[in-house]
C-alpha angles and dihedrals in degrees: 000000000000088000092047102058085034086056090042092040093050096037083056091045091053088045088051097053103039091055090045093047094051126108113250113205081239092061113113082184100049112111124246138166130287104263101234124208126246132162125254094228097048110129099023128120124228128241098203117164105257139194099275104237120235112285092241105054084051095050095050088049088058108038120092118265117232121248120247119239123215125259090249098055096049088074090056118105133267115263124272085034128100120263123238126289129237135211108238 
C-alpha cells in the first residue's frame, strides 16, 4: 500500500513540475535560439545581360547527336536490298 501512493505522490509530482517549468509563447523569458542572418537574395540566379555566343556553337549544343551503331551492324546492307545469305 505504502509503494502504491509513493509511486502515485511522486508520478503527481513529475506531472506538477514539468508543467511549472514549461515555456509558455507568452513568455518574454522562454528561451529561445539565436536568430541567424542570412540574405534575401541568397540562392537566386542572376539574369544579368550577357555576350551572345556564335550561332553555330550554339546550334551544335542543341542538335541531337547521332547514335552510334555497333561494329557488327555496320556490315549489314543497305535497305531495299536483300540481306545475306547463309549456308545452311
Amino acid at each position: 500500500m505504502h509503494v502504491r501512493s509513493f509511486l502515485a505522490s511522486s508520478g503527481a509530482l513529475l506531472a506538477l513540475t514539468t508543467a511549472v517549468s514549461a515555456a509558455t509563447p507568452d513568455d518574454p523569458d522562454a528561451p529561445a535560439p539565436p536568430a541567424r542572418y542570412s540574405p534575401v537574395t541568397s540562392g537566386t540566379k542572376t539574369y544579368r545581360p550577357v555576350e551572345p555566343l556564335p550561332w553555330g556553337d550554339i546550334n551544335r549544343r542543341v542538335t541531337p547527336q547521332p547514335k552510334q551503331a555497333p561494329a557488327d551492324r555496320d556490315k549489314g546492307t543497305v535497305p531495299g536490298e536483300a540481306g545475306p545469305k547463309h549456308k545452311g
